[in-house]
Structures are given as C-alpha cells and as structure tokens.
N, CA, C and O of each residue as an XYZ file, in Angstrom:
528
protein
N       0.828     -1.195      0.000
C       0.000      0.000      0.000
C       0.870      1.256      0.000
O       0.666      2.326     -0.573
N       2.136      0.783      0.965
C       2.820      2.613      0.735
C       3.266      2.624     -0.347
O       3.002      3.660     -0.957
N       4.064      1.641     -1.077
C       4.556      1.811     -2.132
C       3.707      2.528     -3.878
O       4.170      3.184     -4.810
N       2.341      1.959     -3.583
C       1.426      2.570     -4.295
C       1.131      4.391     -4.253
O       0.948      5.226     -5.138
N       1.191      4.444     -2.962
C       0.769      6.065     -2.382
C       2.273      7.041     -2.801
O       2.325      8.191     -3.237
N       3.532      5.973     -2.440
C       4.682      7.016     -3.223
C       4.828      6.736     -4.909
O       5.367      7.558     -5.649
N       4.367      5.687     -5.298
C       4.084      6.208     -6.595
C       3.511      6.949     -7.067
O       3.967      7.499     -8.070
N       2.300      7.284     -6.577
C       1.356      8.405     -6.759
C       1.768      9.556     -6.494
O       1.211     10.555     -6.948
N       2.567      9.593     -5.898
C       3.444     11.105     -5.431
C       4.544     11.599     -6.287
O       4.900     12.763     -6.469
N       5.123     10.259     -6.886
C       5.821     10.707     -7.998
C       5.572     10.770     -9.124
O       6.483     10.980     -9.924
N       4.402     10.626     -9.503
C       3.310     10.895    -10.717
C       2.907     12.312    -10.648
O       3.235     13.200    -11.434
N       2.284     12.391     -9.787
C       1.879     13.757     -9.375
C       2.702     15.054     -9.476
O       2.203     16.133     -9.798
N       4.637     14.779     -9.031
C       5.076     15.615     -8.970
C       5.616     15.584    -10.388
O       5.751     16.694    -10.903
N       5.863     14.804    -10.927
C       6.161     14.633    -12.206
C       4.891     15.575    -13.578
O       5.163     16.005    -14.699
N       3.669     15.578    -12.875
C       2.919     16.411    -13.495
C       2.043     17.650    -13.470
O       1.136     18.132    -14.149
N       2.692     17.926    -12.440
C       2.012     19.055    -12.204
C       2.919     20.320    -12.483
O       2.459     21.446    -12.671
N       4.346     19.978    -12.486
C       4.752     21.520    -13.080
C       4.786     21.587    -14.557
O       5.732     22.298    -14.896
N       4.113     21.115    -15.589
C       3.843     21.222    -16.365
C       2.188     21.323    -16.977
O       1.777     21.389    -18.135
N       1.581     21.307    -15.877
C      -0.096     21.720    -15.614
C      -0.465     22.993    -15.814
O       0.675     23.458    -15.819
N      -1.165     23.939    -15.985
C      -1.468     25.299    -16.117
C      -2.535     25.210    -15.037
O      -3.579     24.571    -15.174
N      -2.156     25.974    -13.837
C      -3.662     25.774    -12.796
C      -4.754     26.974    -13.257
O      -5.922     27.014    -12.871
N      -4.209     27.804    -14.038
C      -5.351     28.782    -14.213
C      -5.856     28.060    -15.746
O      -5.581     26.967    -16.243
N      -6.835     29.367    -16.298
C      -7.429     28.454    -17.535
C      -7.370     29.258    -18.605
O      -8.197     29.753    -19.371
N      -5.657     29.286    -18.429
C      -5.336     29.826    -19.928
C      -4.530     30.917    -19.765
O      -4.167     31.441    -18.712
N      -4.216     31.295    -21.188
C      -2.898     32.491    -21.177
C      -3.837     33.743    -21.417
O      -4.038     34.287    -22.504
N      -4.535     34.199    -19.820
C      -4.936     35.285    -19.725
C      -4.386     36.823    -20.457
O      -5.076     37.842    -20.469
N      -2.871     36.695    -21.099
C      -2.262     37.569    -21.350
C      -2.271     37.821    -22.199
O      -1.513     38.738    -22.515
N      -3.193     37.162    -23.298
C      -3.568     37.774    -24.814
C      -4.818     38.574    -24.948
O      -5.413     38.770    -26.007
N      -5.268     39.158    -23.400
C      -6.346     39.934    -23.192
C      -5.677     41.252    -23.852
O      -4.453     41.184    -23.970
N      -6.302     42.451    -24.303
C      -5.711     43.682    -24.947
C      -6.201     44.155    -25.918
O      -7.360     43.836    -26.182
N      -5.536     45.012    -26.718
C      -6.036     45.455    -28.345
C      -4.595     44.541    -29.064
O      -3.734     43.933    -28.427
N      -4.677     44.663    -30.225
C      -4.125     44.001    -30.906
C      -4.508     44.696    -32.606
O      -5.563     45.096    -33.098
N      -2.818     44.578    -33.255
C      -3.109     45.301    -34.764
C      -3.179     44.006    -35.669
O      -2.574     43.002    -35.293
N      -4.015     43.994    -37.044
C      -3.892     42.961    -37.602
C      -2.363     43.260    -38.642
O      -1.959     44.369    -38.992
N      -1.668     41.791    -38.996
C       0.316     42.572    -39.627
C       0.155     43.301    -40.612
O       0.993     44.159    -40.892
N      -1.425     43.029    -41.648
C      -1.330     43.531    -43.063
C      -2.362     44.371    -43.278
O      -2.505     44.979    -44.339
N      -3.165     44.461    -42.269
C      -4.576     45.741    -42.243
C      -4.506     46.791    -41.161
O      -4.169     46.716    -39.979
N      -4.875     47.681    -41.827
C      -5.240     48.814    -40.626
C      -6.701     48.633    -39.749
O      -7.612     49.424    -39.507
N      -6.474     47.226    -39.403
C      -7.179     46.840    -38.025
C      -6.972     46.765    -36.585
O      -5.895     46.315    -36.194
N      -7.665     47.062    -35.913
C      -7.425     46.839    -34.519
C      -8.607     45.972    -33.460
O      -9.811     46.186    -33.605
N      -8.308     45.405    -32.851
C      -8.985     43.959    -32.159
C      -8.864     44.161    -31.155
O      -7.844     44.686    -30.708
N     -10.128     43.723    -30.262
C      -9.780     44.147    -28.468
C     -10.609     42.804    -28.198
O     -11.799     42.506    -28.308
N      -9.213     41.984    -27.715
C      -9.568     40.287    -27.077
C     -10.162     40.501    -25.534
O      -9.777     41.570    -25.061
N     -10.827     39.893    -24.840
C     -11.173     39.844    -24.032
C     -11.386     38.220    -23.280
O     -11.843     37.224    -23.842
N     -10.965     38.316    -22.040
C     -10.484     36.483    -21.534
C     -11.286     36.762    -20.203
O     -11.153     37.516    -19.239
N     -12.502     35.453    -20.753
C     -13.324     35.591    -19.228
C     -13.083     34.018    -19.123
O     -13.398     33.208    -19.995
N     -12.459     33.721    -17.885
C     -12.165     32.071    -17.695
C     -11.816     31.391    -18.660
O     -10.752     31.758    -19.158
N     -12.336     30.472    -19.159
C     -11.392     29.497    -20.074
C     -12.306     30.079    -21.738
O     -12.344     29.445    -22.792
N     -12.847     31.246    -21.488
C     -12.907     31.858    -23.091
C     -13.042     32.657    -23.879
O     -14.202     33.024    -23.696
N     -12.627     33.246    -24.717
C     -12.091     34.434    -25.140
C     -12.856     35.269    -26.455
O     -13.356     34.522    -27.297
N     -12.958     36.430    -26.644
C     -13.818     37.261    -27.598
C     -12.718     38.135    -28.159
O     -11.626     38.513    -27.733
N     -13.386     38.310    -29.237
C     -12.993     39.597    -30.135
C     -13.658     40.630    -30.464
O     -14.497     40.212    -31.262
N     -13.763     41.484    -30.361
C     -14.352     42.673    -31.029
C     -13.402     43.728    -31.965
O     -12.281     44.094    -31.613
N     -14.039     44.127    -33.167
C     -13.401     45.002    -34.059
C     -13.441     46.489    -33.425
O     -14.501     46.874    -32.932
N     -12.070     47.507    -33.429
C     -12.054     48.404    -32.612
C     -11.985     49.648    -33.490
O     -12.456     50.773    -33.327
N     -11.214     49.081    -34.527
C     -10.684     50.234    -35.172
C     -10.887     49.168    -37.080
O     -10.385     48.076    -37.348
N     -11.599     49.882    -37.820
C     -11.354     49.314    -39.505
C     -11.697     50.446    -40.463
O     -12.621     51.248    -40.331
N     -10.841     50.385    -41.407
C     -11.057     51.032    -42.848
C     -12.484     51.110    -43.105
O     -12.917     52.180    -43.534
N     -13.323     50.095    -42.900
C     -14.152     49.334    -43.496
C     -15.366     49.881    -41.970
O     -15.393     48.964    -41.149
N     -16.185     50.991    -41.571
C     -17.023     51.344    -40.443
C     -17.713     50.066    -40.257
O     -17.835     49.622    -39.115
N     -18.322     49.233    -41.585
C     -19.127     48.436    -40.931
C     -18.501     46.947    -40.427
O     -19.158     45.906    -40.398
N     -17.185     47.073    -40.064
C     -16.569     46.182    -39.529
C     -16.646     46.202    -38.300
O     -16.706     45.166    -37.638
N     -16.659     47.724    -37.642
C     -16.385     48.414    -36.129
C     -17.455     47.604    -35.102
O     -18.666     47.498    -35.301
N     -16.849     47.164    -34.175
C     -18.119     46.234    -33.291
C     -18.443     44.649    -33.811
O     -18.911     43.826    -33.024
N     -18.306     44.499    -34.446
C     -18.628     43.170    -34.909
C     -17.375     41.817    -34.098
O     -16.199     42.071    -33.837
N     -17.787     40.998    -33.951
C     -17.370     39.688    -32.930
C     -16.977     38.958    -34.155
O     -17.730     38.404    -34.955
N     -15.589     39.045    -34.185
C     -14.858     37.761    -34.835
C     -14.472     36.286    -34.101
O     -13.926     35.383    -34.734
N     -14.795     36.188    -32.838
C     -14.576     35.257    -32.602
C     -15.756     34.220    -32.296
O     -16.676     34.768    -31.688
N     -15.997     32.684    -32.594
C     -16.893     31.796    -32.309
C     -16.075     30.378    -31.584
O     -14.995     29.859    -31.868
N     -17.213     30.000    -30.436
C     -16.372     29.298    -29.701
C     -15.244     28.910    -29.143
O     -15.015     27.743    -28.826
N     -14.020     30.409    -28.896
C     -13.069     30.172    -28.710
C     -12.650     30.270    -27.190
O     -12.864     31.149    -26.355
N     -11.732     28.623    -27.095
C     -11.614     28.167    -25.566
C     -10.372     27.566    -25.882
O      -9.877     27.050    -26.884
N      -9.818     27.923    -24.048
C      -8.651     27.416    -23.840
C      -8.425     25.615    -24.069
O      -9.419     24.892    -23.998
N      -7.176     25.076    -24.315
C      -7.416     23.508    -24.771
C      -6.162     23.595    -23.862
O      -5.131     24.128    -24.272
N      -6.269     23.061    -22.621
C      -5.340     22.505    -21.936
C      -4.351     21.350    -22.363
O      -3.344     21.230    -21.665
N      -4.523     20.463    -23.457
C      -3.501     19.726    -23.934
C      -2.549     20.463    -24.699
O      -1.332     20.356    -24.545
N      -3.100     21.199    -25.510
C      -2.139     22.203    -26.458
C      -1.749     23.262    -26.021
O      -0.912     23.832    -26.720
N      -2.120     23.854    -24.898
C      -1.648     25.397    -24.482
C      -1.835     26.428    -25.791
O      -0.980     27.146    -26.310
N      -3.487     26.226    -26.207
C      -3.445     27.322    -26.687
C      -4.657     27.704    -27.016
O      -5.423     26.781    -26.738
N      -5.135     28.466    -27.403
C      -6.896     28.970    -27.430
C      -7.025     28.629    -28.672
O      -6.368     29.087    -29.606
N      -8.103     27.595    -28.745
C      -8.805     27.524    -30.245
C     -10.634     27.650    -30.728
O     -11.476     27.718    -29.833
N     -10.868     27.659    -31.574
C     -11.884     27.826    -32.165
C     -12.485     28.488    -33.363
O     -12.148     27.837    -34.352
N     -13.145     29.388    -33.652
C     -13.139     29.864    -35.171
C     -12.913     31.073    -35.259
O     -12.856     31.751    -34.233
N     -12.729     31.638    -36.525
C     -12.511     33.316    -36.625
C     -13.578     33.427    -37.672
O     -13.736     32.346    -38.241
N     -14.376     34.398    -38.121
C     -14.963     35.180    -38.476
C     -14.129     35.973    -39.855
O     -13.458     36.992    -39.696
N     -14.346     35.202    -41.381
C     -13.624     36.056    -42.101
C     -14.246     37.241    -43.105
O     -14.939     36.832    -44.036
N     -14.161     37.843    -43.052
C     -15.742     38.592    -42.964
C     -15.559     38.922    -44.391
O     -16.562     39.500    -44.811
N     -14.618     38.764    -45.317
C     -15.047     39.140    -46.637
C     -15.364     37.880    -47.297
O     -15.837     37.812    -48.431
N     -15.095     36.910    -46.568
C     -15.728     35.633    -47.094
C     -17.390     35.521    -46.198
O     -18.385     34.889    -46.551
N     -17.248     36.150    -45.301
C     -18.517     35.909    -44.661
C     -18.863     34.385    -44.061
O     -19.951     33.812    -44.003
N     -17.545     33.947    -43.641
C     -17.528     32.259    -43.131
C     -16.887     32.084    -42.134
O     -15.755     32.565    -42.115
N     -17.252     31.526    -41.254
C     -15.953     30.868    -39.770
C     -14.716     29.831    -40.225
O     -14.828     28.730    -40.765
N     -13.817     30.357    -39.931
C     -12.387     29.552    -40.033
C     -11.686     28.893    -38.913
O     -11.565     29.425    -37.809
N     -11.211     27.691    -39.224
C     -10.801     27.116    -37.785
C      -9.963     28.118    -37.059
O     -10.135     29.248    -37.515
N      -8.992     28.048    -35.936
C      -8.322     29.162    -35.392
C      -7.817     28.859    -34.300
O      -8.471     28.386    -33.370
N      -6.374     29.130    -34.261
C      -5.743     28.784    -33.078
C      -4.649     29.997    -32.599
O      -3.803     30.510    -33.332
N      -4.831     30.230    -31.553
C      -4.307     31.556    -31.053
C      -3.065     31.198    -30.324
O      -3.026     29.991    -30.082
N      -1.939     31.930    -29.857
C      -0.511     31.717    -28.810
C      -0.272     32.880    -28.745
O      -0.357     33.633    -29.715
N       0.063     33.225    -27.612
C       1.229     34.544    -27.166
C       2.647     34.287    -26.798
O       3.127     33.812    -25.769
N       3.219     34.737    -27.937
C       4.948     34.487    -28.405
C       5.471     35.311    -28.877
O       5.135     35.551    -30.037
N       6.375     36.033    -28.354
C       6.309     36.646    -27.005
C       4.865     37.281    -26.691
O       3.773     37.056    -27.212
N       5.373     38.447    -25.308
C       4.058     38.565    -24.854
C       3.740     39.526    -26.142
O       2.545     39.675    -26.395
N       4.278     39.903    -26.618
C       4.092     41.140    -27.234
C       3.527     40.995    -28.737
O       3.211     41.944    -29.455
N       3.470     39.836    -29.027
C       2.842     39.340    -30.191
C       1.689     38.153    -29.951
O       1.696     37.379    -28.994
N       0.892     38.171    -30.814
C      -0.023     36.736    -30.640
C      -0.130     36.318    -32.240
O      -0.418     36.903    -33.284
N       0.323     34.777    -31.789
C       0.239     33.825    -33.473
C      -1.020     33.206    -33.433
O      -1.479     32.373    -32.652
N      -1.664     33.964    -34.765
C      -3.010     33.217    -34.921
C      -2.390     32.174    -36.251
O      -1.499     32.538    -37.018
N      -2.971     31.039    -36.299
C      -2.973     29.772    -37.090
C      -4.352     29.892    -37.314
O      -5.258     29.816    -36.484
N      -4.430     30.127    -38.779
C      -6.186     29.836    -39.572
C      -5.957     28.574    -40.467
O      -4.981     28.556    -41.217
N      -6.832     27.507    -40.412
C      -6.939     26.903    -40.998
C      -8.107     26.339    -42.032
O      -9.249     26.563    -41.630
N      -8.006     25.663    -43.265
C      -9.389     25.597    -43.884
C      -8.992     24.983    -44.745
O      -8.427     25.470    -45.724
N      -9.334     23.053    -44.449
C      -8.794     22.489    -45.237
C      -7.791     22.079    -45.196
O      -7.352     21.630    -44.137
N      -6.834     22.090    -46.701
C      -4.998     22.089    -46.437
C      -4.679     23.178    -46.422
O      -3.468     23.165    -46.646
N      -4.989     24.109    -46.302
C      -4.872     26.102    -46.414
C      -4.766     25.965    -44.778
O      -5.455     25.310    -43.996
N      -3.965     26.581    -44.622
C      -2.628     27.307    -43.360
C      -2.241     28.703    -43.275
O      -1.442     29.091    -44.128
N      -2.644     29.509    -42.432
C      -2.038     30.777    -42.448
C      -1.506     31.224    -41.468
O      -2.209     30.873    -40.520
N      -0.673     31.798    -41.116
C      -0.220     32.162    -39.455
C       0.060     33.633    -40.272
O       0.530     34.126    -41.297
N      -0.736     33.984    -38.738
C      -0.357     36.066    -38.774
C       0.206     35.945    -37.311
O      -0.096     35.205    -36.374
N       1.260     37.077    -37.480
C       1.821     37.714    -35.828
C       1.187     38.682    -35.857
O       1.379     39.373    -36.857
N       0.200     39.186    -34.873
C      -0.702     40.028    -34.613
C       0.093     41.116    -33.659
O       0.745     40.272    -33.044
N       0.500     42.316    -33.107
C       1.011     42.925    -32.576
C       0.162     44.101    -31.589
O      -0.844     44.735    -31.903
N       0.994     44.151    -30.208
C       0.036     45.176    -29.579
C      -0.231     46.265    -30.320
O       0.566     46.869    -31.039
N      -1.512     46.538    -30.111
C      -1.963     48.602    -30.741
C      -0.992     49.338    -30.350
O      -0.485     48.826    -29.352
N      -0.494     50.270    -30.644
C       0.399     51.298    -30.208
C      -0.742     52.369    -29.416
O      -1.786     52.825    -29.880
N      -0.029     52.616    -27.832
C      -0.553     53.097    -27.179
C      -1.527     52.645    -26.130
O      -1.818     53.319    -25.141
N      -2.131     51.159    -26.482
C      -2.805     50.103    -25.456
C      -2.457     49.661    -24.395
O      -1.415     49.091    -24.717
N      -2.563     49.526    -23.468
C      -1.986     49.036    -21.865
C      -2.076     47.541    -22.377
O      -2.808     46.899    -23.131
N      -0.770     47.268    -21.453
C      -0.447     45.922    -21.651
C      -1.038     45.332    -21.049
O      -1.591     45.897    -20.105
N      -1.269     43.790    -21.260
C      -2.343     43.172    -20.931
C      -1.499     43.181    -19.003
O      -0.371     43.590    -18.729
N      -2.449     42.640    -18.104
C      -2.581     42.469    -16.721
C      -1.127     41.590    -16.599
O      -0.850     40.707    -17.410
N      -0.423     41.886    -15.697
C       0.633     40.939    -15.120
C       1.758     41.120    -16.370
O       2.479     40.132    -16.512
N       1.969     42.069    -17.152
C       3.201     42.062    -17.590
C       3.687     43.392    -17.629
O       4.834     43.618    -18.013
C-alpha cells in the first residue's frame, strides 16, 4: 500500500509543473493590430474563453462586430482555439491563437490544407495586458 501512495506522489510531482492551474494564457487579453490591415482587435479572456471585437477598420461596418466563435482554452495544447470570423468571405475559419512573445499573438487559420499564421502585434498606445 505505501509503495502505491509514493508512486502516486511521484506521478503527481512529475505532473504538475507542467499543468497550467489557471485556464489559460490570460495575457492575450488587450487590443491588438492585424500585420497587413489597418485593423485593430480588443480580445477579451473571461475564464477558459475568449472574444474579439473590431475596434478600429477602414471598413465602419466592420467596427463592433465579434470575430470570434467558440473560442476556448485547450489545456492539452496550451493554446486557445476555435473559429474566426472572415468577414469578406462571410464564413468561420478554424483558429488557433498563442502569445509568443508577450508582445505578439500567433493566430494559425486553418481551412482544409490552407494554413495561415499572422503575428498580430500590440496597438500602439494600449496598456499591456494584466501581469506584464
């Protein structure tokens, strides 16, 4: 029986510093520029899931509109996924978000065998997200 209970202890310690106890990389909360548009995005992280809203576009009737659908933290991957909103196609795209460094966030769109990664960058002039 003890020998069972210190195995379990070394399982445990073996996995937990690689656990995330909160629910998710709260730190991609902020505004954010898109690399190739004069867009601006204000993410928002309530527990394990996250929104977009359009802040700033060329395009007025972009302003306000929610690009994001179902997007939640995935504790196996360490990273927020779900769909994006492509609005000149007018369709949801798969979507996977990271903050690398803090100061950038890599979105991965996918659709199909079609792959895109953008480095998204803070707004100039936006407070950095909480805790950095």
């Amino acid at each position: 029986m003890r020998k069972v209970w210190i195995g379990g202890l070394v399982v445990l310690g073996v996995m937990l510093p690689g656990m995330r106890v909160s629910a998710g990389d709260a730190g991609i909360g902020g505004d954010w520029r898109h690399p190739d548009e004069d867009v601006v995005v204000r993410l928002v992280v309530k527990g394990d899931t996250a929104t977009a809203v359009v802040t700033e576009a060329p395009r007025p009737a972009l302003v306000g509109r929610d690009l994001f659908r179902n997007v939640r933290w995935v504790v196996d991957k360490g990273v927020w996924a779900g769909e994006l909103l492509a609005p000149r196609r007018n369709e949801y795209l798969a979507m996977e978000l990271r903050s690398d460094p803090p100061e950038h966030l890599l979105m991965t769109i996918r659709k199909g065998w079609f792959t895109r990664k953008l480095s998204w960058r803070r707004a100039a002039g936006a407070p950095p997200a909480p805790g950095r």
